[in-house]
C-alpha positions as CSV (number, residue, x, y, z in Angstrom):
1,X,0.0,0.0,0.0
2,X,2.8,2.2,1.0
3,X,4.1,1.7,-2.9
4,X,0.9,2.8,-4.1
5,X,1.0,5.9,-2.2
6,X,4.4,6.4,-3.4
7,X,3.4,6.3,-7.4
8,X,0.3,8.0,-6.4
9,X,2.5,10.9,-4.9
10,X,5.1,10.6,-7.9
11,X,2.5,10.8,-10.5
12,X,0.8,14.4,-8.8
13,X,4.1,15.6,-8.9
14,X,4.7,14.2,-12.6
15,X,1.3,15.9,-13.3
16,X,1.9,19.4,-12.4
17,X,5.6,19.5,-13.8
18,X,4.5,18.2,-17.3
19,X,1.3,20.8,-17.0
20,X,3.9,23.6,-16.7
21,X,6.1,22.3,-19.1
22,X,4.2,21.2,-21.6
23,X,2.9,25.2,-21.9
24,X,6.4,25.9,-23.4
25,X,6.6,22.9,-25.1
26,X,5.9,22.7,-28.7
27,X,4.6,18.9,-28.6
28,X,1.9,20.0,-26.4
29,X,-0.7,17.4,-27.3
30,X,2.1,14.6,-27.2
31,X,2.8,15.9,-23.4
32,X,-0.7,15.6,-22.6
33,X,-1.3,12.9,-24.1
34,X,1.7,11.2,-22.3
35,X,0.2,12.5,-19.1
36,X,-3.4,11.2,-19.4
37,X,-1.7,7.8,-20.3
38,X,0.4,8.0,-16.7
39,X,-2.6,9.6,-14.9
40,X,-4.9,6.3,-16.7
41,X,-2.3,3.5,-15.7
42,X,-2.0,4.8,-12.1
43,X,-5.6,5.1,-11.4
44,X,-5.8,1.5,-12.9
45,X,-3.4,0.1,-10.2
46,X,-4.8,2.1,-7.4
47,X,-8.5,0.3,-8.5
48,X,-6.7,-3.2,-8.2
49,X,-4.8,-3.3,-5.7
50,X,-8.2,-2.0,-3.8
51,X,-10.2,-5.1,-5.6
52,X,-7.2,-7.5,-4.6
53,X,-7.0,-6.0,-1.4
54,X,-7.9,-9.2,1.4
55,X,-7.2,-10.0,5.2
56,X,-4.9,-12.2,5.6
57,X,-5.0,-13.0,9.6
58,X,-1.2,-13.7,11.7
59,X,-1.3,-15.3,14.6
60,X,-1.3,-12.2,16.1
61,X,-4.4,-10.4,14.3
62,X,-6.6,-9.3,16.6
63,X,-9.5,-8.6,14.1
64,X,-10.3,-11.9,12.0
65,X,-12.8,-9.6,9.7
66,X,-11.8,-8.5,6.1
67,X,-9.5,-5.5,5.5
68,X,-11.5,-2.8,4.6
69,X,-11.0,-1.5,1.0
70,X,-9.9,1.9,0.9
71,X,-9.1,4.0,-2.9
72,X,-7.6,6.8,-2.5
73,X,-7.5,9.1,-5.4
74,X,-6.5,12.4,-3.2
75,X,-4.4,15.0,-5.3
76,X,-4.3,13.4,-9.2
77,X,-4.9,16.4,-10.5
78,X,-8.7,14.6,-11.8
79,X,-11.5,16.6,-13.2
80,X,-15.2,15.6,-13.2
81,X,-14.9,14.0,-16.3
82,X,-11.4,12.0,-15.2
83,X,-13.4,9.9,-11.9
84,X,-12.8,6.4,-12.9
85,X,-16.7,5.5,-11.4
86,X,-17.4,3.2,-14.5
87,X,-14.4,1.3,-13.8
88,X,-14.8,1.4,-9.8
89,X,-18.6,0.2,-10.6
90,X,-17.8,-2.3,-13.7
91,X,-14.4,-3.9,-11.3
92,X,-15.9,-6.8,-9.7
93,X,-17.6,-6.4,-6.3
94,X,-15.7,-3.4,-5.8
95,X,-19.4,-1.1,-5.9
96,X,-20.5,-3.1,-2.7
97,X,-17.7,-3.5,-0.7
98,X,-15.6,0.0,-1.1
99,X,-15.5,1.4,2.5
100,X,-13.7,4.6,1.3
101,X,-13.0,6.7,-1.4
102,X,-10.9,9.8,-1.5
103,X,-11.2,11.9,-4.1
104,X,-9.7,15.2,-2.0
105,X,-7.8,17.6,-4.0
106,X,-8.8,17.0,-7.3
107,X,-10.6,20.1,-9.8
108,X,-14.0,18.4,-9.6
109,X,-16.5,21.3,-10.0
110,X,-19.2,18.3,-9.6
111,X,-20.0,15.0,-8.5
112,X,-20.5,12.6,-11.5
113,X,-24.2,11.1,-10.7
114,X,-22.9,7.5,-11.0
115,X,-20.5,7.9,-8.1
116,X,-23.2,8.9,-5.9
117,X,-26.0,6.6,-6.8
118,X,-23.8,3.2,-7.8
119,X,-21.8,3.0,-4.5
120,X,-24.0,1.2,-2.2
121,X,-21.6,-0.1,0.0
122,X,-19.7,3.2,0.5
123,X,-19.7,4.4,4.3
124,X,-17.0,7.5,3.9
125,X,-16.6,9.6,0.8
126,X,-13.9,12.6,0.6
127,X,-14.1,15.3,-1.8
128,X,-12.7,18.0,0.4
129,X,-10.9,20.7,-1.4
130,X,-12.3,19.6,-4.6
131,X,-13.3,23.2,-5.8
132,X,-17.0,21.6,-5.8
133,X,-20.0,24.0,-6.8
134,X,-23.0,22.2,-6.9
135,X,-24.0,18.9,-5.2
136,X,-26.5,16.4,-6.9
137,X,-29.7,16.7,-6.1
138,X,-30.2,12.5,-5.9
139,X,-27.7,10.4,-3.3
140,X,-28.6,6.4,-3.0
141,X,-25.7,5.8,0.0
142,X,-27.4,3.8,2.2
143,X,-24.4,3.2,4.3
144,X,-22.4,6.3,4.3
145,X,-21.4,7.1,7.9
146,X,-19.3,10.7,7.2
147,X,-18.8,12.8,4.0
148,X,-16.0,15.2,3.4
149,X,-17.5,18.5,1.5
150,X,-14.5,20.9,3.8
151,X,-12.8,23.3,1.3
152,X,-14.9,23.9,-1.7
153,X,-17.1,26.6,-3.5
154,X,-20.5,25.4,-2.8
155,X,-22.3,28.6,-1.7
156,X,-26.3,26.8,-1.4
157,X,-26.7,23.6,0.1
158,X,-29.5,21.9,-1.9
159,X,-32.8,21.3,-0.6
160,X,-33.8,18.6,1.9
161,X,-35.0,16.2,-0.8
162,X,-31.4,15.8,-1.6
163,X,-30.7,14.1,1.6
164,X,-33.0,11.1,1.0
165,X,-30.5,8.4,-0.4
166,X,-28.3,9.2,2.8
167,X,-28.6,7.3,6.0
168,X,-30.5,9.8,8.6
């Protein structure tokens, strides 16, 4: 896991660099292109290595239960558009049994619909800091204990109706 966070890290800092960079660059769309392609295969192993992700108890494990499956996705530089929902929905069980997702950091502006209707299983949800302006006006999160909206733009909270597909 510690690796993960490692490439997730590197690939932030590979992100901004190549943004700058590729402003001065004349093979701007090759830079970009190259970027997307490192931003892709990251978010890819992030996803399976939180699919993959199982307890395996030591003699010395306390807590026989399942490890709970955590993506973190904090800082990638993602837009709206960028949230890899189809692939976190479409990768096995992975809709059900996600206990987190992080999504801090990133240029959302909104919350793609999927991620906040497919994730029945998801009990915490950051998108602190996300520049967020709006929130969807239908949530089905049953299970969602705490969600993360710290740090963003959203000036009106939406009505009450919103609040329906969240757990009183």
């Amino acid at each position: 896991v510690d690796t993960a966070a490692a490439i997730a890290a590197t690939i932030a800092t590979d992100t901004s660099s190549n943004c700058s960079s590729s402003l001065h660059s004349t093979n701007t769309a090759t830079t970009t292109s190259n970027l997307s392609i490192a931003k892709r295969r990251n978010i890819n192993l992030l996803i399976d290595q939180c699919e993959s992700t199982r307890f395996i108890p030591t003699p010395f494990s306390k807590n026989k239960k399942r490890k709970k499956k955590t993506l973190l996705l904090s800082n990638m530089n993602l837009t709206s558009n960028e949230v890899p929902i189809q692939d976190i929905v479409n990768t096995g069980t992975l809709s059900t049994t996600l206990y987190k997702l992080s999504l801090s950091g990133n240029a959302l502006i909104y919350l793609p619909h999927l991620l906040v209707t497919s994730l029945s299983g998801l009990k915490l949800l950051d998108v602190s800091q996300c520049e967020l302006k709006s929130l969807p006006e239908k949530w089905d999160m049953p299970k969602l204990e705490r969600l993360d909206l710290g740090h963003n733009k959203i000036r009106e909270f939406p009505c009450e109706k919103m609040l329906q597909g969240l757990p009183e």
